[in-house]
Structures are given as C-alpha cells and as structure tokens.
Phi, psi and omega in degrees: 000314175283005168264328179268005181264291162339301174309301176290358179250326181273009173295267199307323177285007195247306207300300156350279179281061139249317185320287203282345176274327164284005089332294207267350176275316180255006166266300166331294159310342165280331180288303202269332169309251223321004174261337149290061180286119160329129215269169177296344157299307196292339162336301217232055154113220196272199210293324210287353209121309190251150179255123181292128185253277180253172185257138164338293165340302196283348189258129201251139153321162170034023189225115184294172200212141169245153172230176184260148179244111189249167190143149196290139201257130142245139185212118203044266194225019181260122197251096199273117159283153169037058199240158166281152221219328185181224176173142186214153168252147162267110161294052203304142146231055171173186182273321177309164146301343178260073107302309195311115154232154207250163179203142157349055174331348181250127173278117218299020223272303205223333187121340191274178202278103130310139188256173117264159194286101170318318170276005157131172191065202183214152178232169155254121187251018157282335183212057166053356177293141172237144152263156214223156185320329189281352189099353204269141199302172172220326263174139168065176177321320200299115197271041177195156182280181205274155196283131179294150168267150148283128175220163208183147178255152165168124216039069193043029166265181172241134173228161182235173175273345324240146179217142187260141162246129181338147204256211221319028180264164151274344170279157174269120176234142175261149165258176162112000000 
C-alpha cells in the first residue's frame, strides 16, 4: 500500500511542477521583453538605422516628393512590423546624389503632417506655421525650421535615418 502511496505523491508532484512550469515559463518571458526593447535605430528598419523610403529615380529635380518611413514598432510586448513610423519630404536639387535632402514631415511645433504649398514651401495647416522650400521656418508658432533627416543613396534606392524630435522646443533634441 505504501508503494502505491509513493507512486501517486511522485506523480502528483511531477504532474504539480510540469503545471506551475507552464505558467511560470511564459509570464516569465512577458516579464523579460521589455528588456529586449529594440534601440531606436533597429526601430526604423534595419540594425543599422537606416530605411528605404524611394527610389532616386523616381525623384524629380526641384519637386518635393513625401515618402513614409516605415519600420517597427515596439510597444510593451506588441511588436508592430513594418508599421509608419514617420514620414520626410525629399528633396532633389541636381542630377547627383549629393544633391538630396530629406527633411522632417513631422512638424516641430505640436507634431501634425506638414504639407506642401502648391506656390513652393511648406505649411502646417494645424496651427498655420509656413517653411519656405529649404525648411527654414517663415510664419507662425512653430519655434524651429523643420528638422533634417541623414539620407543617403544606395544602389538607386533612397534610405534614410530616420529620428523623432522633441516637440515645442527651439533646440533640436532627438527623443527616443
């Protein structure tokens, strides 16, 4: 009687710990993502930073172009693939590549989607600030011109860096 009383307490005791190990193995891991959080470069495309937005090609001299900047989000343990992240306008001036320049699609003021001005530049049309084609602010609240992106050509793609910056300031501060 007591072998079969053995039996059943290492039984019950295995069956006991395979229980509290199914439970306790994947809280455990909700508990440890967030210490992978990915850093804000891996954030915005690959390890290195940078993302493909457009193709060089594809970019007209002197006609601003806007692309979306996509790359993944984390947020507590929901991991967003390919989500938009952000957004720049492209510049072209010349036929080279070191012509290009991107610039902040996000407005330094408050944060809405700068447009473009059909007669040249740029607005915000949440609170009226205008930029002039180069970005430098001209008009309204906004207290800094709009922020440059690092862009880079390579193998005719257009990639960019991409960075969010602090809102209603005049220093350019990167978050993140």
């Amino acid at each position: 009687m007591t072998d079969r009383r053995t039996l059943l307490r290492v039984v019950a005791g295995a069956a006991g710990a395979g229980a509290v190990g199914a439970v306790a193995v994947p809280v455990a891991g909700l508990v440890a993502a967030p210490a992978h959080t990915p850093s804000p470069h891996e954030r915005s495309g690959g390890g290195d930073g940078w993302t493909a937005v457009a193709r060089f090609d594809d970019l007209r001299v002197g006609e601003p172009a806007q692309a979306a900047v996509l790359g993944q989000e984390t947020d507590a343990w929901a991991v967003s693939p390919a989500r938009r992240i952000g957004a720049v306008w492209l510049l072209r001036g010349g036929a080279g590549a070191d012509t290009l320049k991107a610039l902040s699609a996000v407005c330094p003021h408050l944060g809405c989607l700068i447009e473009r001005r059909p007669a040249g530049g740029f607005n915000c049309p949440c609170h009226a600030s205008d930029f002039s084609a180069d970005g430098r602010a001209l008009t309204g609240p906004c207290p800094r011109p709009m922020d440059p992106i690092e862009v880079r050509v390579r193998d005719g793609g257009v990639e960019v860096r991409w960075v969010r910056y602090r809102l209603g300031t005049a220093e350019r501060t990167a978050e993140g």
